[in-house]
N, C-alpha and C positions, 0 to 999 in steps of 0.2 A: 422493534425500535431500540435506538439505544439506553442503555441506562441510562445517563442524566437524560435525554428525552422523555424517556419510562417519567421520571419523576417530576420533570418540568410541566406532564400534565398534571400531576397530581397534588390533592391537598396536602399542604406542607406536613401536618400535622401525623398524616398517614407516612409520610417519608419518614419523620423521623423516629414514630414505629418501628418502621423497616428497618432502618439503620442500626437502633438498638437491638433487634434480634442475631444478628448476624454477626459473627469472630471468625478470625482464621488461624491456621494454622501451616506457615506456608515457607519451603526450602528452596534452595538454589541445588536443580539437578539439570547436567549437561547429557539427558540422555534422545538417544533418540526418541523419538515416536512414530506415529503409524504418517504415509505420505498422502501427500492431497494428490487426488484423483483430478487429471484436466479431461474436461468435454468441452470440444468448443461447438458451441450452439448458433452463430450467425456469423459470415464471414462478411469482406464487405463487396459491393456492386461489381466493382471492375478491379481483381486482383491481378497482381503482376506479374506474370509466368517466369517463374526462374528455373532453374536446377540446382540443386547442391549434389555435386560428387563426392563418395565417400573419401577421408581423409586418407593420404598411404601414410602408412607405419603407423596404422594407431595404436597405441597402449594401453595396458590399463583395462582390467576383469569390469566388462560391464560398462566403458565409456566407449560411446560412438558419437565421435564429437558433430560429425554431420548430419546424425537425426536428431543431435538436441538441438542445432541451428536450424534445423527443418520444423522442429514442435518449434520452436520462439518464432521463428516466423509464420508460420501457421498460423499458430496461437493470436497474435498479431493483425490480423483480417485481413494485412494488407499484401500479401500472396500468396498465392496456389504455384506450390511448389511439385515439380513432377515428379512422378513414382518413381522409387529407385529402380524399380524392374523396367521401366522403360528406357532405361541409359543404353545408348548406342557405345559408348565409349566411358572408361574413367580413367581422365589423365591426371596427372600432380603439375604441381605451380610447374612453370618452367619449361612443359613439355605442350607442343604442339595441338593446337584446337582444329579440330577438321569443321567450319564454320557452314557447309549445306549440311550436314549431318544434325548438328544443333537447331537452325534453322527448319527442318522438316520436324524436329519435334515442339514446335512453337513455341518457343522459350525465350524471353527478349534477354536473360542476364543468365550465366552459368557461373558458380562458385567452385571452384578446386584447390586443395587444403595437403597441408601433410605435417607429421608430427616427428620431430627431430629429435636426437641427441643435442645438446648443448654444454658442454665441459660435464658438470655436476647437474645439470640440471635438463628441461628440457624447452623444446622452441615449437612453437606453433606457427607455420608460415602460408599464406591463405592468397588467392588471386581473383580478384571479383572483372569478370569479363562483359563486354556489352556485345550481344551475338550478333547485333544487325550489322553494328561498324568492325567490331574486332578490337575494340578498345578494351586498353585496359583500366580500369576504374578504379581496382584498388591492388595493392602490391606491399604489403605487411608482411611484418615477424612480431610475433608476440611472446615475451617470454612466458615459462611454464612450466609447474610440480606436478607432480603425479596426481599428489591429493586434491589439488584443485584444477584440473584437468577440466571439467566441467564449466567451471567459472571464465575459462580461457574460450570455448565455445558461446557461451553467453556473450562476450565479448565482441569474438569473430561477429556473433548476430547485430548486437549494435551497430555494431561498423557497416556491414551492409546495409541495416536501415536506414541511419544516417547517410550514407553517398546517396540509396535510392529516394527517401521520401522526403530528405533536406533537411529532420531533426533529428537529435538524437536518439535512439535506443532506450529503454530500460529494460534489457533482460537481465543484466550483470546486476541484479539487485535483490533484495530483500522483502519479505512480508513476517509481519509479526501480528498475529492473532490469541484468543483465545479457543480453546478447545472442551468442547461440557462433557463430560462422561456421566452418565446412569441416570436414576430420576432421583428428585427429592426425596430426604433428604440427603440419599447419600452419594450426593453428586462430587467429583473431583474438578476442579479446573485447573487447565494449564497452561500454561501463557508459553506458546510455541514460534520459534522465527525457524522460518525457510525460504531455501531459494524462490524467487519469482514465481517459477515454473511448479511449487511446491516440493519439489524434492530437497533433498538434504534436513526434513526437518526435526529439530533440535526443542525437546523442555528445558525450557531455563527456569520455569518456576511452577509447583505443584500443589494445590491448597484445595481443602475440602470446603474452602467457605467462595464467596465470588471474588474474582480477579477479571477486574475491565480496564477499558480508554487504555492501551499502551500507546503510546507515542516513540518513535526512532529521535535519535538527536541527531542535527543537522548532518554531519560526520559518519552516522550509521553506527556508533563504537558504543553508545548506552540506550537505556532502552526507560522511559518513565513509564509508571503507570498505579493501579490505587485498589491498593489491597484491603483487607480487616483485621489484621493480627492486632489481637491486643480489645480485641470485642468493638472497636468506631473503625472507621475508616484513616486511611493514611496514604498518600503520594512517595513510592518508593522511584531512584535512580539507579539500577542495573547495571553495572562495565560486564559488556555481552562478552569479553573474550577471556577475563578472572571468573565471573560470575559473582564477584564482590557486589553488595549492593548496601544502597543506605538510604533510612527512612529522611527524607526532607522537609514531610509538611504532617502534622496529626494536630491540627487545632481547631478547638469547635467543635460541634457534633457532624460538622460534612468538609470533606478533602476531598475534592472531585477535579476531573479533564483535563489534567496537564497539557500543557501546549508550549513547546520549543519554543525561545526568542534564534533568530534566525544566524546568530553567531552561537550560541550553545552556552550562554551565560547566566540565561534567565527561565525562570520555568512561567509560564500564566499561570491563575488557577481559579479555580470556585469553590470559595470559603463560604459554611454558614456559621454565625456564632451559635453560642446554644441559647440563642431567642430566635432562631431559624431561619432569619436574613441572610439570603446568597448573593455575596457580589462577586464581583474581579478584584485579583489579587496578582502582583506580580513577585515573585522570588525570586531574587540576587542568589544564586546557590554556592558562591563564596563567603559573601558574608553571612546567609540565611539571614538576609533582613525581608521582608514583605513592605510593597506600597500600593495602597488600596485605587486603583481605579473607577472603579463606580460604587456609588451608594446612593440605593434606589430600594424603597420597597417593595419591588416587583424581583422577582428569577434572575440575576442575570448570569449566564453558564455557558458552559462551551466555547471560550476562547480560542483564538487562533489570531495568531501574528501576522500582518503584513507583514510582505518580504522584504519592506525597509527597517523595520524592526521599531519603527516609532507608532503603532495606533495597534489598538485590538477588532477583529470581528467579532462578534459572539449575539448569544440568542436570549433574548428577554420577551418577557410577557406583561413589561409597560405600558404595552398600548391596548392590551386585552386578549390579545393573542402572542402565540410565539412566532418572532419575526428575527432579522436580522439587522445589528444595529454595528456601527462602528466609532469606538472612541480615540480619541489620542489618550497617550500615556499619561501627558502633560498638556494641564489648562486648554481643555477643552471638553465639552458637550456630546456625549453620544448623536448619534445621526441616524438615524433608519435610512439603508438601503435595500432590501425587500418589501417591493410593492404590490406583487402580481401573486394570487392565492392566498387562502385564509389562512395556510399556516406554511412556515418555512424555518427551519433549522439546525442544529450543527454543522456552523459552518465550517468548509477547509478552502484554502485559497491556491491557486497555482501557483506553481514557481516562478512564473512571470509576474504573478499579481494582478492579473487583467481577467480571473472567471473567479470564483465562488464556486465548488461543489457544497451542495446542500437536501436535508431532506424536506420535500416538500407532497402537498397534500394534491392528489390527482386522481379522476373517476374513482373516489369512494374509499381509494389505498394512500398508503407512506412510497413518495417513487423517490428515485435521485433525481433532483433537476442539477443543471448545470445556470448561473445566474452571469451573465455578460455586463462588469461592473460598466464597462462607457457607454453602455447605452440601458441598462438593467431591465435588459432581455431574457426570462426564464425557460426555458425548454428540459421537458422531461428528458433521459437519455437512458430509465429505465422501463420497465412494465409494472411493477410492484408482484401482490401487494402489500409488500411487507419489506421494503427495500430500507436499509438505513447505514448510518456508518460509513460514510465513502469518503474515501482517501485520496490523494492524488499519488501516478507515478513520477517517478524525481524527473523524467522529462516534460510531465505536463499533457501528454498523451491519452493515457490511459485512468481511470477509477478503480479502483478494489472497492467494493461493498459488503453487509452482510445481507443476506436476503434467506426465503425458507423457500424450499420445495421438497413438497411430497408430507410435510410436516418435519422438514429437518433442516436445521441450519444448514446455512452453507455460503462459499463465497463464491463473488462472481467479479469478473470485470469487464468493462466497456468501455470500447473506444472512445472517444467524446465525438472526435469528427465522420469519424464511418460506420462506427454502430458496431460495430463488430464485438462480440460476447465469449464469453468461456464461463464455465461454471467449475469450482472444486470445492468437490467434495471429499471428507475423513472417513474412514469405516469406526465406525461404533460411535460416531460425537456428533455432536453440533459444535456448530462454527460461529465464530461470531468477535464483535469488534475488531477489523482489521485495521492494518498501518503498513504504511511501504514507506521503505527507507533506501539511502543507499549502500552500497557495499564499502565497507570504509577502506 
């Protein structure tokens, strides 16, 4: 479960035990770490037979930009892509498709790529074909660096998803977790961002005490999240590309769940005073002023912003249980919107603003449901049992979760509409509280 969950069951009085035991000591290091392992575990019903031809003139020790477009769509559920070893032909953009040749290895779209000189730089130029008609679908150039050679593939992936399934892509994007080394007490934590696909990933922060909730800021350029330096907790903001960062919120005996206002101006939060009252709290992080949104003698935690940036979701245990309730910012009343199971919470909202990702209570485990606010239809979209922490991807597609198997952290994600799974895993950690951002 997640922390503020961990503690939203708990009596308060034992929390703020906990809290008092625990200090950090914690740096900004941009170094690498070990890469999350993808297995993808469930693809979906009816995938879309493509091909991706390998790119010509690839560059670059170790980039093969058409099996990273091949893993994103994979990854992806939404096609089964054919062996490279079964290519009858590999052409480049430009040149000639022999279309019964394609057609005999049943492939309804073929992809062909190539990777250019550009003055100083370089061009990624890609041609998304349809085999039945011989259309062409897509016809790009993308600019492109060496170093980020990959990111430019992630890209190409989008773009295909997008013409084929009508929304946008998220592989060109971000995950930021934590990662546990050892056991108690001499455990390390490090708050790790990498690519999507888990490669590229990066320590930005290393501390022998806990570090949870990171949140990406709208933009993908900072990173919030709520460490213990200094022996209580504290809501620190990250600039991911200095590594500068600054404490914003240490009052009271609990800083807990930062949550983005949806322009990057405001943080939510859940203050407790030190009489152990947690409400919502919103921080103007220009001026650092606070304006309290709820007060209530019950939990209330885990904020998350509508995507109009005027009303909070979040999880309180006002009614006896933890549920999900939604307030205005200004002059108005919390509202319960989870109805369906005994328990439901930390919520995150899509980028449309029409589901609720949340954790909810199903045959005897914590699963992800997914919650349909116009009609407040819950539907599980994982197995448990121990599923928590889900995120949306920035197109609305996809979940990052943390979840345990074999008795180890680890992450997963799930389609929302096809079901389709991956699991990654770290060698030597456990994984846990993720966030997906965009690439800024």
């Amino acid at each position: 479960m997640t922390d503020s969950v961990w503690w939203c069951r708990q009596p308060w009085r034992v929390v703020r035990l906990w809290l008092c035991l625990v200090c950090c000591a914690g740096g900004w290091s941009a170094t690498a770490t070990a890469q999350l392992v993808v297995q993808i575990t469930r693809g979906s019903d009816a995938p879309i037979p493509v091909a991706v031809v390998p790119f010509v003139g690839n560059v670059g020790p170790g980039v093969d930009l058409a099996a990273v477009v091949t893993a994103d769509l994979e990854r992806s559920g939404r096609f089964k892509v054919l062996p490279r070893t079964d290519l009858l032909a590999q052409p480049a953009p430009g040149e000639p498709l022999l279309w019964a040749d394609w057609r005999r290895l049943a492939v309804d779209h073929v992809l062909v790529g190539r990777v250019r000189a550009n003055g100083a730089t370089l061009a990624v130029d890609y041609e998304l074909y349809n085999v039945t008609t011989g259309e062409r679908l897509l016809g790009l150039s993308l600019p492109a660096a060496l170093p980020t050679l990959r990111t430019s593939a992630h890209r190409v992936a989008d773009a295909v998803y997008e013409r084929l399934i009508g929304v946008p892509g998220a592989f060109a994007s971000r995950l930021a977790y934590v990662a546990v080394e050892g056991r108690a007490p001499q455990q390390r934590f490090r708050l790790v961002v990498a690519d999507a696909d888990g490669e590229n990933a990066t320590t930005v922060l290393s501390s022998q005490q806990p570090v949870m909730a990171p949140a990406f800021s709208p933009d993908g350029t900072q990173l919030a999240y709520v460490s213990f330096e200094g022996g209580r907790s504290a809501v620190w903001v990250q600039q991911l590309r200095t590594g500068e960062r600054e404490r914003v919120s240490a009052r009271g005996s609990l800083n807990d769940a930062p949550a983005w206002s949806p322009d990057g101006t405001q943080l939510a939060l859940a203050l407790a005073s030190e009489g152990g009252n947690v409400d919502l709290w919103v921080l103007q992080l220009a001026a650092r002023t606070l304006v309290r949104v709820t007060n209530d003698p019950a939990i209330d935690t885990e904020p998350a912003f509508a995507p109009d940036g005027q009303s909070l979701y979040f999880t309180s245990d006002r009614g006896g249980r933890a549920q999900i309730y939604r307030v205005p910012l200004v002059g108005g009343r919390p509202q319960r919107v989870s109805w369906e199971g005994a328990y439901n919470a930390r919520p995150r909202v899509s980028p449309d603003g029409s589901r609720l990702a949340l954790i909810s209570t199903a045959a005897g485990g914590y699963r992800i449901g997914v919650l349909e606010l116009a009609t407040g239809t819950l539907r599980s979209v994982t197995d448990g049992p121990n599923d928590e922490s889900p995120a949306f991807a920035p197109n609305g597609q996809w979940l990052v979760f943390a979840a345990r198997r074999a008795g180890r952290g680890v992450l997963a994600t799930v389609a929302i509409d096809s079901g389709a799974r991956t699991v990654l895993t770290a060698p030597a950690a456990d994984i846990r509280s993720p966030t997906w951002g965009r690439l800024p």
